[in-house]
N, C-alpha and C positions, 0 to 999 in steps of 0.2 A: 472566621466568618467569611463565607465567600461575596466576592465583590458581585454586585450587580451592574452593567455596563450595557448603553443605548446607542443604537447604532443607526443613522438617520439617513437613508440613501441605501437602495441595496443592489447599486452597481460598481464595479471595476474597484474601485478604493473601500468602499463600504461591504463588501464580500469579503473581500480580502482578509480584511481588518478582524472579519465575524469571524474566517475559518483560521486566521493565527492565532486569535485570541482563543479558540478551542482546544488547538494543539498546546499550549501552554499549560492551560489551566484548565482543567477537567470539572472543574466543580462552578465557577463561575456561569450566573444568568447572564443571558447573551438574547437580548431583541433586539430585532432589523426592523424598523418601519420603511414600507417603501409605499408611497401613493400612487403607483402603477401597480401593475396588472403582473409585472415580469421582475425577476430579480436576476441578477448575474447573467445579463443577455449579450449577445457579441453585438455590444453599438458600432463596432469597426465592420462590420461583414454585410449590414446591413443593404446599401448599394448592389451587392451582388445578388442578393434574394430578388429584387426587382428584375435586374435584369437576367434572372434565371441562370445565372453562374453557380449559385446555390439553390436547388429545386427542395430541398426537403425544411418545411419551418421548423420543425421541433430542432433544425442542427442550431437554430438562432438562439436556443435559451443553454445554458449549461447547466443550468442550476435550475429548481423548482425548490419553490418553498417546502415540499414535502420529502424531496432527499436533501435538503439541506437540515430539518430538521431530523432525517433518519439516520446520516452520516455526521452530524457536528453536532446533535440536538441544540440548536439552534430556534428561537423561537422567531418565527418570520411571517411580518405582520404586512399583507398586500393592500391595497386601497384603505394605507391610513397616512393619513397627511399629518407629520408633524406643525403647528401652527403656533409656538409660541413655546419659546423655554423661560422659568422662572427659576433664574439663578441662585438666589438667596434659598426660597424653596429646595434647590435642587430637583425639580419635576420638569418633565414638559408634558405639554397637551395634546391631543390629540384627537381628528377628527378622522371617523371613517367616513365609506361613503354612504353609507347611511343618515350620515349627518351627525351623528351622537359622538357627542365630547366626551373625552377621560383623561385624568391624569397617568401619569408612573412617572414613580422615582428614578434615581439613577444614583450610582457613584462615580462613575465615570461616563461621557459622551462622546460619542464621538460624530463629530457632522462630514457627511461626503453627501451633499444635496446636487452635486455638477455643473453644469453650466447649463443655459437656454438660449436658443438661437433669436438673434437679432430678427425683429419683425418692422420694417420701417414703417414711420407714420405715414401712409400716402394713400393714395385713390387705389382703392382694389385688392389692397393689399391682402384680407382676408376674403378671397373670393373662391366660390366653388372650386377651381381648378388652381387653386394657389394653392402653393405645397411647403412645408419644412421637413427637415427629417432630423429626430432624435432620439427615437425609440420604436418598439415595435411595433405598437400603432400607427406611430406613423407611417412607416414600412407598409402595413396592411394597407391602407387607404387610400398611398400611392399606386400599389400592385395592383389590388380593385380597381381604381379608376381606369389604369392602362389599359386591364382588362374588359371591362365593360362599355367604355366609351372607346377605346382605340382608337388612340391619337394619333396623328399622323408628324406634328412637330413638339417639340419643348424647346424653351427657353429657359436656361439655367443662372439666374443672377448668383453673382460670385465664382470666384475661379480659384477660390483652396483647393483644399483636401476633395471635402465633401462634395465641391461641387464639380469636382475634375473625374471625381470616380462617379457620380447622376449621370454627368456627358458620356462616359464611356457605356454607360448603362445602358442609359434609353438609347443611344446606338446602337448598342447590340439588338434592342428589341426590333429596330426599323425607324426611327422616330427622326424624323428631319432635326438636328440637333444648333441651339446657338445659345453660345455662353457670354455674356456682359459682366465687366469688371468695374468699378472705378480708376484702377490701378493703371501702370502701363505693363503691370506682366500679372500674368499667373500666377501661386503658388508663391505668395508673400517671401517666406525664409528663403527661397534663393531671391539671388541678384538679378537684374534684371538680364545682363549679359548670358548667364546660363537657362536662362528661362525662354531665350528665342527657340532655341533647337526644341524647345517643349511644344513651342508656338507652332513653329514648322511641320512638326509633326502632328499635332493637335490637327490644323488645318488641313494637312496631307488626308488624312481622313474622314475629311467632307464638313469637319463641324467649321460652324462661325463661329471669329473670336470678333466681341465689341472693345476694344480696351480703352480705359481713359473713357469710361461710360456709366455714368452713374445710374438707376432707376430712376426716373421719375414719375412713374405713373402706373397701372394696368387699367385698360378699362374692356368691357365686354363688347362685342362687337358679336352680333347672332349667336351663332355656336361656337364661334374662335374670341379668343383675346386679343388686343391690342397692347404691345409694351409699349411703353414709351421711355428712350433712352436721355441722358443729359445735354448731347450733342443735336437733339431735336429727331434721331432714328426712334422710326417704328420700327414694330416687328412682328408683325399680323404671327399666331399660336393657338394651339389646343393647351398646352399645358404650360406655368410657369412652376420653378423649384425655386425658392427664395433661401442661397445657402449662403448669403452676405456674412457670417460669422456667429460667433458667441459670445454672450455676458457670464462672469460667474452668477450664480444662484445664490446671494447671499443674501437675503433679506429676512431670512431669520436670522440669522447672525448678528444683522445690525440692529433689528429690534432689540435682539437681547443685551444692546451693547459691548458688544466684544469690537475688538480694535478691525478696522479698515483700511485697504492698503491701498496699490496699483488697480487702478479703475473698477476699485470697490472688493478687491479680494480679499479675503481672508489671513487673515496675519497670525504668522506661526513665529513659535522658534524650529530649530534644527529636529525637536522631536516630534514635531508634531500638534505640542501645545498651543493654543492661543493666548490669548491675554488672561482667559479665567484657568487655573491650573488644571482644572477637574472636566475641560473643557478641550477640546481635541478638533482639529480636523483635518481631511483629506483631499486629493481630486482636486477638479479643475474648480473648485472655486476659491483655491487657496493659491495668494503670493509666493512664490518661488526665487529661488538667489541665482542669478545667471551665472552660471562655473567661471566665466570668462572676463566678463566687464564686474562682478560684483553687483550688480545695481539686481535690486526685488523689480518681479517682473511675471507676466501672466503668458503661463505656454500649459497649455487643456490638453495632453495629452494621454494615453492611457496607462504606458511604462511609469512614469513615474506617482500616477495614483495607483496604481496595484504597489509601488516601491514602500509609498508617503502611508497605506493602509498595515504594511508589513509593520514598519516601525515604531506606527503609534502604537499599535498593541504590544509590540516590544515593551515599550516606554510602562507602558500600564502595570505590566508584569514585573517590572523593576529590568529592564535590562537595555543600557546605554546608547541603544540604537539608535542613529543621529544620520539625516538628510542630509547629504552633501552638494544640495545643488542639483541643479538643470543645463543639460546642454542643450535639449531640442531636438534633439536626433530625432527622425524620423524620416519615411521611406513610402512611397506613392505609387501605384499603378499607371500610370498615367495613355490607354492604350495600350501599346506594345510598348511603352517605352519606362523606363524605371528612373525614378527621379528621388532624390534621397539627401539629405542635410544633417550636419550636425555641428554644434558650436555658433559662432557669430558671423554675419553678415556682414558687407562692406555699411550698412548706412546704421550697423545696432554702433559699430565701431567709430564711425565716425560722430555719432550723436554720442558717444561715452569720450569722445577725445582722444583715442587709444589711436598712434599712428602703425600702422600696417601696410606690408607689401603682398603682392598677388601672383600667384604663376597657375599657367592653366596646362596639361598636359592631355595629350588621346594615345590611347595604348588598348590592348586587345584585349581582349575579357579572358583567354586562353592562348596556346599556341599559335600564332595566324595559320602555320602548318596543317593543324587540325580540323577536320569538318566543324562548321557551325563558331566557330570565332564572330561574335563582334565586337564593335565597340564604345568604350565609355569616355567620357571629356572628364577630367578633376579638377576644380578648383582648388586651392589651397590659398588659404590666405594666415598669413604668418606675421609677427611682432619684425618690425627692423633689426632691432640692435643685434637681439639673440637670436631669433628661427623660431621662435616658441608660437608650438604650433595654435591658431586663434579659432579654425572653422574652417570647413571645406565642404564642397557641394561634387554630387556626381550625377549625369546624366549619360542614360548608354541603356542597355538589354541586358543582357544576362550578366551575373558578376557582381554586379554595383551593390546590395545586399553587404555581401562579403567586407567590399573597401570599404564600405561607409561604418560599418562597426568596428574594424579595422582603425581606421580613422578615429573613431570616438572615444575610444579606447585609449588611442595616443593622446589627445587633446587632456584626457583625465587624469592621464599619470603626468602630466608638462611637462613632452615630449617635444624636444625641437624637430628642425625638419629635417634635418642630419640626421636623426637619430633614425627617421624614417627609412634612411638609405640602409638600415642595418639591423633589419627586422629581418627575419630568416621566416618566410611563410614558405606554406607547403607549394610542393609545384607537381606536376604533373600536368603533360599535352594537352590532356583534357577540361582541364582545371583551371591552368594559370601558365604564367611563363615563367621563365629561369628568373627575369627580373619583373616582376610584379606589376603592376600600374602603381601602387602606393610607392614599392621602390622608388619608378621611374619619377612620382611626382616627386619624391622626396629629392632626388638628385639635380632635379631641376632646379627647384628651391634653395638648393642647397649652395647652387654656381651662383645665385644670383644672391644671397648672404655673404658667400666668401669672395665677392666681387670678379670672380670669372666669365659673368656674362650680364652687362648692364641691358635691361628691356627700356621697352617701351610699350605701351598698351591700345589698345582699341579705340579709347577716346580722346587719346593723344594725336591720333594721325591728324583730324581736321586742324591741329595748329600749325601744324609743318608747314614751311611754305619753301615750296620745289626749287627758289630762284633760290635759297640759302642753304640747302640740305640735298643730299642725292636719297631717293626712295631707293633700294635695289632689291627687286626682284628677281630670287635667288634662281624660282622653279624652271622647268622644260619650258620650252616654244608654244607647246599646245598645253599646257598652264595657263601660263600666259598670255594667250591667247585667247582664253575661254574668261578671264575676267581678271581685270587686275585691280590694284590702287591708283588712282588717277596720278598724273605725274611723273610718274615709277617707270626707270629701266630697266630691260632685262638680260643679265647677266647668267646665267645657268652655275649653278655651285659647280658644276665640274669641271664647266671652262673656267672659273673665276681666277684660278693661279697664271693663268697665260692671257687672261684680257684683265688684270687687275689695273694696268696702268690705263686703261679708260676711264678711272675713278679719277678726282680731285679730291688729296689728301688733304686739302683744307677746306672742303666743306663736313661737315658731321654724314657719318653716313647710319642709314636707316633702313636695315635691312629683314626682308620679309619672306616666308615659304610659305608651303597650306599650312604645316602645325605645328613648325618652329625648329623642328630638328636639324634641314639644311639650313636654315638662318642661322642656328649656333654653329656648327661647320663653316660656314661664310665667315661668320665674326669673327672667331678665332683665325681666321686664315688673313683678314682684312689688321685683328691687332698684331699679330707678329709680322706685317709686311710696314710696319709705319703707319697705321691711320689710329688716330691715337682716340678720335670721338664717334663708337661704334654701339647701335643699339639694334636689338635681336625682338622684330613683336613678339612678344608671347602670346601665345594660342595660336599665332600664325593668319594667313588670309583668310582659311576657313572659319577661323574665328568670326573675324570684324568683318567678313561676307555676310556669315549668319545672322550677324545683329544687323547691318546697315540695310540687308534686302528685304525688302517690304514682303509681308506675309502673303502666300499663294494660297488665298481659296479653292481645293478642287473637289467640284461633285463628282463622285466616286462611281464607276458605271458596273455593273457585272461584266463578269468576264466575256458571257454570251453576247450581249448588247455589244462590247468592246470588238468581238471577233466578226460580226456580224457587218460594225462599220466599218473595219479594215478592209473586209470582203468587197464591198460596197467600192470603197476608194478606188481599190485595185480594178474592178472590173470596167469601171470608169475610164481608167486609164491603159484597157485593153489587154489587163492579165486575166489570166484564166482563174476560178477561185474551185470548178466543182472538185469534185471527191476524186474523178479521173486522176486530175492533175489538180491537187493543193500545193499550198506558196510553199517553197523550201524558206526553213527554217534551221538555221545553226543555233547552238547552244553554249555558253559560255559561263565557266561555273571561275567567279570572281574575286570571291568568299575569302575573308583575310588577307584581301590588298590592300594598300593603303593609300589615299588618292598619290598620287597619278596615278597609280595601278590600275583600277580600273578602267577609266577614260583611253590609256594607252593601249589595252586588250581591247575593246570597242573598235578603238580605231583604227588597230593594223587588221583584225578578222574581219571590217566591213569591208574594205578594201576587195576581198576575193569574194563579195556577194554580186549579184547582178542585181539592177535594179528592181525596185518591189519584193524583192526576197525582204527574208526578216530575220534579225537577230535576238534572241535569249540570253539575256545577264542574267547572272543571279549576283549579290555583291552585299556585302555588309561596313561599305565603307558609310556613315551617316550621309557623309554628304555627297555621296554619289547619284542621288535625285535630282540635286539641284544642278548638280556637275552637267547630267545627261541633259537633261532639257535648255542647258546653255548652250551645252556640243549639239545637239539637235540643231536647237537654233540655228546657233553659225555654221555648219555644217550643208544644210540642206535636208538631213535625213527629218526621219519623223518618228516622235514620240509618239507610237500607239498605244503604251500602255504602262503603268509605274501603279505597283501593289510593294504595301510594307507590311510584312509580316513577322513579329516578334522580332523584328532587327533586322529581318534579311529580304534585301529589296529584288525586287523581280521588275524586272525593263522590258519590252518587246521593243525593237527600232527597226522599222522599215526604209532600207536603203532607197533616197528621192534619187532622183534623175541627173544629170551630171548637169544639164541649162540652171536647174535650179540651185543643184549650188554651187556653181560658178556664180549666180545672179545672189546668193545669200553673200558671198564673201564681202563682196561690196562695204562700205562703210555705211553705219545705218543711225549713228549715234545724232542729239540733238543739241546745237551750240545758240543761246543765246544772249545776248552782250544786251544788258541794259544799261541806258546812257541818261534817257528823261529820269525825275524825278515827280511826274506827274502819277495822280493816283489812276487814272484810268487805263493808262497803258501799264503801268503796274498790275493790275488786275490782268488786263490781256494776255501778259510774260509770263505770270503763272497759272491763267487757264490752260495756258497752250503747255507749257511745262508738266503741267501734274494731268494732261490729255498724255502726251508721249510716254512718259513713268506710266501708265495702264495699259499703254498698247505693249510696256517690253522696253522701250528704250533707255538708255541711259541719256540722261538730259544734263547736261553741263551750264550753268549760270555765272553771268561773268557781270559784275556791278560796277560801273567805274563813272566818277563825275557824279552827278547833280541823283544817280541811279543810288550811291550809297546810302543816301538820307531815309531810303525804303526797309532799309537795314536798324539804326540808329535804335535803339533800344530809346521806350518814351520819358525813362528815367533819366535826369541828370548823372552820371560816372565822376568821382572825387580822383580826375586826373590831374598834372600839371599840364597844362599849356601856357604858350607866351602869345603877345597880344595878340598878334593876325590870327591866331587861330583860338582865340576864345570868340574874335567878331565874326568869323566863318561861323562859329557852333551856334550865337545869337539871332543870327541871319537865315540859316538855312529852319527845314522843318525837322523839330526831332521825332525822328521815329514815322511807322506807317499812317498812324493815326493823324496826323498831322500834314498830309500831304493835301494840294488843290490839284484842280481839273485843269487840263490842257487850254481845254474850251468851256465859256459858260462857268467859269469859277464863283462868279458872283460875291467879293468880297467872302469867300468862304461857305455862301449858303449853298453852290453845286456838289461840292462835298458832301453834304449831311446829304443832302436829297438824292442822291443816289446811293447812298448807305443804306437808307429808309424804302426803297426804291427796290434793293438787293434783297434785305430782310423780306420786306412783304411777300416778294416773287420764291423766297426760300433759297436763293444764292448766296452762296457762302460766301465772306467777307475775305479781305486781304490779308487778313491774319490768319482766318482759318487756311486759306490757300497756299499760304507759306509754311503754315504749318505741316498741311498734306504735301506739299512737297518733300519737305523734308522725311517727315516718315516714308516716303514712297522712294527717297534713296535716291534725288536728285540732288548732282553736289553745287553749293552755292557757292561762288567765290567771291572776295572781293577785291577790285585792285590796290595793291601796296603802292603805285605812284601816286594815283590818285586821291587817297588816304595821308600821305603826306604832305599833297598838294593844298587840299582842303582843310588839313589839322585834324580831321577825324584817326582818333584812335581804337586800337581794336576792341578796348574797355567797353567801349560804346556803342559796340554792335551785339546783335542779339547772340543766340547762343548757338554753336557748330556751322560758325562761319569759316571757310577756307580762305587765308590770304594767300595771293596770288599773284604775278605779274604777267604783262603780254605775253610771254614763254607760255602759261597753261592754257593762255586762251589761246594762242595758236595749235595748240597741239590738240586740244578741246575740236578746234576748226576743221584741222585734218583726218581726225577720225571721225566726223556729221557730215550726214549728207547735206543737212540744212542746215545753214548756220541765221539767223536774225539779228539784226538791230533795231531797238524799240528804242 
């Protein structure tokens, strides 16, 4: 007797599942209910239809209920909402949209209902120009509106998947674009350190990021909306996209009491099954076993519901197909730039207990040789003991695709990182290099397992402190020059064997390049000479540049508008601009250097420019954007123009005047030494600090005395101390909250009252202000004498405080033109 078998969802898992179970069995009834409109629709492509990537709808469906029954006869039921399964029964019900209930039997079921997007409870939340997207109505209704009303901005809440590829969208359309998170990055499954470069470039392209920005509001204001963010930001809009995340769909599930997992998911074994045997389900609203940590766990992706769809109908059929698990893998557009994940994360890992080390690598997507090379950063993060490989993340253009399955692939089989170094991939100029980026992360990894090259990391630097430890910056002059780690000397890796005895073999030395390669050269050169406590950053400066510099907003101009003000500049300044005579322009194709390469080419070809002449880079180093507009800066020249396209950046630099950058070289940095412990002048220290951090400067903060206690975390710290310095900790005030006024203290009521005083007026608090400092990349130090003088310990200070001594703040001193004491 052939089996009759009900299939509840007729997307990605629930498709699947309909056309394996055909190919098996020829003779089995096979119904799909789906209570939309669409079956087997590309929910991933959708983003692109809007912004006209994809011009044709019909490519958005694969499937129609009509050739899915002409090719798999298949019966497929559209606008019928399953509402209720009766187990004992063996039926479920069934409403169309008509209204009219029916039952059908089943011998088998299978549920693939999906997930539904989180809709917050708040003001506006369902309002005309608020949008979700998860199917092709909604797709329509988004398209229409752009098209009909022709918005001029959106505001995108949530910064996934979905809402990274809306941004990229309604930007292509024209749409003034700004994206708000709760989060401090992007793109959940990476870390937050590979998520900057996403940041950078994200913003490079004119959108706003809000991050660490929860919703809290929309409301209608005329024709535009009002957002309102958690940090008190509006955000005047025509359109909001609300892409905060997904639930699974499982509420018929739970009515029918089948077992519930991970925030409500559906609980399988390894085939498929749920708790009822004759009971089955698929897709994102079922619990998944993470390959990695073991722990059940919700990842909505679409691989492995088309995988979880295959097997259950295996299962049905009698054939042992069995789910092995989730990595996560997955792969992002993000702009021009490709962003891609697979396996565990530093905080899945740390929240399972699993102790892991990290190495980061940049290597070229091809030959650097070859036209069109660029490049990708790799994350790897690996088990201690063995190398076995835990998760890796890649960020780059072209290529990344490739590694990252590459990658998943090893993860699957429990691959160490060794093993990586001995993968034999295809190579050709075109393609790839002799040694791979996987190689090369692997061999990285690999020194750092077999103790060949001890690191240190990006979060590690703010604890160093310069009076105990040498920083040694390895790079060129004009490296180093253009930005460095605060503290840090600079030694050149190629002089380093004839100026080694500059070092102090007993203090630990700390050494740093752009992305690690001369650092390990240095290392090794520094342990075979006697220095026996030597640590290599991995990912290098450009690493811990990218995370610690505050994100660059820039509205993007057309190239005409662009050429127009150059013209403008110059004729200003008495060049000629008509057609007679236009500006000479040189040309510089830069393409597969690696920094310094670029900056270096820049700087010896402006040399033979005359002034207001203009130079053309082209250059695929990532951080060669950020590089130029530093060299600009101190330089004198001027950045007229910085376009990214699909990884390969384009610069125009118009060579300034020799007055101006004699008058740039100047020191321009800002030093200031807080001494009071009063909350008012604490306020002043860091208006004036996070004013300089927005003009460009690097702002130096030097805390010592009575200035510390602005520091002091409000929580008590379970340190030892001996008496004098438990009556210092008694006596002074702990933390910013706690501090009085210079003047007009009033037994503590001048305090509140000009708290209340700040609020009303919409000034941001001492908290908030040292907070923007710090994300704005201003370093805060505190003195190690005065820390000991007082008993404060460093337990006790808030978080990426720099200790210090007079040595940093002098040298802090000599590089500002203004130095203060508050």
């Amino acid at each position: 007797m052939s089996k009759k078998i009900l299939i509840v969802g007729g997307v990605a898992g629930g498709a699947t599942a309909a056309a394996r179970l055909r190919r098996l069995d020829e003779h089995a009834q096979i119904i799909m209910f789906e209570r939309g409109d669409y079956i087997s629709f590309a929910n991933c492509g959708l983003p692109y239809y809007i912004g006209d990537v994809i011009t044709d709808k019909e490519k958005l469906t694969l499937q129609s209920p009509e050739s899915f029954k002409k090719r798999l006869d298949v019966d497929v039921r559209i606008k019928s909402e399953v509402i209720k399964i009766n187990r004992e029964k063996k039926t479920v019900e069934v409403k169309e949209a008509s209204g009219k209930i029916y039952e059908e039997s089943y011998d088998k079921l299978i549920l693939s209902p999906g997930s539904e997007p989180i809709i917050p409870p708040i003001e506006g939340a369902k309002s005309d120009a608020v949008f979700v997207l998860r199917n092709i109505p909604d797709t329509y209704r988004i398209k229409d509106y752009v098209t009909n009303n022709k918005p001029k901005s959106a505001v995108v809440i949530g910064g996934g998947y979905i809402g990274i590829e809306m941004a990229e969208n309604l930007h292509a359309l024209g749409l003034e674009v700004s994206v708000a998170d709760m989060s401090d990055h992007v793109i959940q499954p990476l870390d937050s350190d590979m998520a900057a470069e996403v940041h950078k470039h994200i913003a490079g392209k004119g959108v706003m990021l809000y991050l660490e920005n929860a919703l809290t509001g929309i409301r209608c204001d005329g024709a535009s909306y009002i957002v309102t963010l958690g940090k008190g930001t509006e955000i005047k809009t025509d359109l909001v996209i609300l892409a905060i995340g997904v639930r699974p769909e499982s509420s018929l599930a739970k009515d029918a009491g089948l077992q519930l997992g991970t925030r409500g998911c559906i609980v399988t074994d390894n085939h498929m099954r749920t708790s009822d045997p004759d009971i089955y389900a698929v897709g994102d609203a079922v619990e998944v076993v993470d390959v990695v940590t073991g722990n059940r766990v919700f990842v909505p992706l679409a691989s492995p519901a088309n995988r979880q769809g295959r097997i259950a109908a295996d299962h049905i059929n009698g054939f042992e197909s069995a789910y092995g698990g989730t990595l996560g893998t997955s792969i992002l557009k993000a702009f021009d730039m490709t962003v891609a994940v697979t396996g565990s994360n530093e905080r899945t890992l740390k929240n399972a207990g699993i102790e892991y080390e990290k190495s980061y690598t940049f290597s070229a997507s091809n030959a650097s040789y070859y036209p069109g090379a660029t490049f990708m950063t790799i994350k790897l993060i690996f088990r201690k003991t063995d190398g076995q490989l835990l998760g890796a993340q890649v960020t780059g253009f072209k290529g990344v695709d490739k590694r990252i399955d590459v990658l998943a692939t090893a993860i699957k089989a429990n691959m160490t990182v060794k093993d990586l170094t001995n993968l034999e991939l295809a190579y050709a100029p075109p393609f790839g290099s002799a040694k791979d980026p996987v190689n090369m992360a692997g061999y990285v990894a690999s020194n750092i397992i077999n103790g060949d090259m001890k690191v240190f990391h990006w979060h590690d630097v703010s604890n160093l402190d310069p009076e105990k430890v040498t920083l040694l910056d390895v790079r060129t002059q004009t490296e180093y020059a253009n930005g460095t780690i605060s503290g840090s000397v600079n030694i050149p890796v190629d002089e380093l064997r004839h100026r080694i005895h500059e070092l102090d073999k007993k203090k630990p030395v700390y050494v740093f390049c752009q992305i690690g390669l001369r650092g390990y050269i240095a290392y090794r050169i520094l342990i075979q000479n006697g220095f026996d406590k030597v640590f290599n950053l991995s990912g290098g400066y450009r690493l811990y540049s990218m995370i610690k510099s505050p994100i660059s907003f820039k509205k993007i101009n057309d190239n005409k508008k662009a050429d127009d003000e150059r013209a403008m500049e110059l004729s200003e300044k008495g060049f000629k601009t008509s057609s007679n005579k236009p500006v000479k322009r040189i040309s510089v194709d830069a393409c597969g250097l690696q920094c310094p390469g670029p900056i270096l080419k820049v700087s010896e070809t402006i040399k033979g420019l005359e002034d207001g002449e203009e130079l053309e880079v082209l250059a695929t180093d990532p951080a060669f954007a950020s590089d130029i507009e530093a060299w600009c800066n101190r330089t004198g020249n001027k950045l007229a123009e910085s376009i990214n396209q699909g990884g390969q950046f384009k610069v125009i630099v118009k060579k300034g005047n020799r007055a101006k950058i004699d008058a740039v070289n100047e020191k321009n940095e800002k030093n200031i030494v807080v001494f009071s412990g009063d909350l008012d002048k604490a306020i002043a220290a860091f208006i004036i600090a996070n004013g300089a951090a927005a003009m460009g400067r690097k702002v130096n903060m030097f805390f010592t005395f009575w200035g510390l206690n602005i520091l002091r975390k409000a929580q008590k710290a379970k340190i030892r101390k001996n008496f004098i310095e438990k009556m210092f900790g008694l006596m002074m005030p702990r933390g910013s909250k706690k501090l009085g006024l210079s003047k007009m203290n009033m037994l503590g009521m001048g305090p509140k009252m000009i708290r209340q005083v700040m609020k009303h007026k919409n000034i941001s608090s001492l908290e908030d202000l040292i907070d923007s400092a710090q994300k704005n990349g201003v370093q805060i130090t505190a003195c190690s004498m005065s820390m000991d003088v007082m008993g404060i310990k460093k337990e006790e200070l808030i978080d990426n405080i720099h200790i210090g001594g007079v040595a940093s703040m002098l040298a802090s001193a000599e590089e500002s033109d203004m130095s203060l004491f508050i």
